[in-house]
C-alpha positions in Angstrom: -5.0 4.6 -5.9 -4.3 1.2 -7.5 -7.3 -0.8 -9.6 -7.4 -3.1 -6.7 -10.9 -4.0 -6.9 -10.5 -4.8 -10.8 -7.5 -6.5 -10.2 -8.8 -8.6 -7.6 -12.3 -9.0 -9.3 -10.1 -10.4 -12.7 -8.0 -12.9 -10.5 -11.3 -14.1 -9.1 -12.8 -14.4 -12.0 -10.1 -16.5 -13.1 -9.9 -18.9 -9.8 -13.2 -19.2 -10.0 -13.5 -20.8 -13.6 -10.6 -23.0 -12.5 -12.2 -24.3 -9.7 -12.8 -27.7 -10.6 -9.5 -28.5 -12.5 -6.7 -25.3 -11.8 -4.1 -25.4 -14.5 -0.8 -25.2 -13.0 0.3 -22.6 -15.4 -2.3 -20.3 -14.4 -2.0 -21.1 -10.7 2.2 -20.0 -10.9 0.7 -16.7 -12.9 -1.3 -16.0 -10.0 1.1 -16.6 -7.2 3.9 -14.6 -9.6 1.5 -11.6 -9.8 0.9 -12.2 -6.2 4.6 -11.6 -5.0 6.0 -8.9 -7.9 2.7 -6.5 -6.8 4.2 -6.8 -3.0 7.6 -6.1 -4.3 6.7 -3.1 -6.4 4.4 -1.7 -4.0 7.5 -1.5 -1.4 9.6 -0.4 -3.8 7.7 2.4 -4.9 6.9 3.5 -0.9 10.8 3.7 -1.0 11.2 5.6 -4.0 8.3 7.9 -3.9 8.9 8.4 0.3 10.4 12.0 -0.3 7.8 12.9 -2.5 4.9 12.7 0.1 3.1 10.3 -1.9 2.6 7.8 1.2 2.6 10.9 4.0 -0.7 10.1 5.4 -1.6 7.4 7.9 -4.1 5.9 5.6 -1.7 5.9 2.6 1.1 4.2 5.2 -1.8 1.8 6.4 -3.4 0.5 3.3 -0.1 0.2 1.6 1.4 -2.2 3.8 -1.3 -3.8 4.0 -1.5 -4.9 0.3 2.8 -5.9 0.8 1.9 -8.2 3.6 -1.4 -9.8 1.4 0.2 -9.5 -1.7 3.0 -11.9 -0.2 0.7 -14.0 1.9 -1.4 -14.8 -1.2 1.8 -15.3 -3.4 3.3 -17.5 -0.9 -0.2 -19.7 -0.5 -0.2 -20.3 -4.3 3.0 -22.0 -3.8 2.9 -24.2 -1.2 -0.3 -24.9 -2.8 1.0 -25.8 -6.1 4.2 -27.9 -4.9 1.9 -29.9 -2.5 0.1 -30.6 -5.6 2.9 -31.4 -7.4 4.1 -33.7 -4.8 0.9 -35.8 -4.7 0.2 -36.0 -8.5 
């Protein structure tokens, strides 16, 4: 199972310092993180699929899950950060 929870806790962490004035850089981290962790997740179902590593309906589940809101969030960031580009 991935460190979700620690990744997720970290990430909070670090939104939640930011709250008052986000740094831009930091914001694009988060979003970048956001849409590579979808991408490898899939990739991995694909590569590992013969190996029986995502064989169970909870496996199947819970892994496209985090594909769908790792690319939400990622997605989010962005429009985020270029509507606050575009009114800075």
């Amino acid at each position: 199972m991935k460190l979700i929870g620690a990744a997720l806790l970290f990430q909070g962490l670090i939104a939640w310092i930011f709250r008052k004035a986000p740094h831009i850089g930091v914001a694009w981290a988060l979003a970048l993180y956001q849409i590579m962790a979808a991408t490898i997740d899939w990739m991995m179902w694909i590569a590992l699929a013969d190996d029986g590593i995502f064989s169970t309906g909870m496996a199947q589940f819970t892994t496209a899950s985090s594909v769908v809101l790792h690319y939400a969030l990622g997605i989010l960031l962005i429009i985020a950060i270029r509507r606050h580009g575009a009114s800075a």
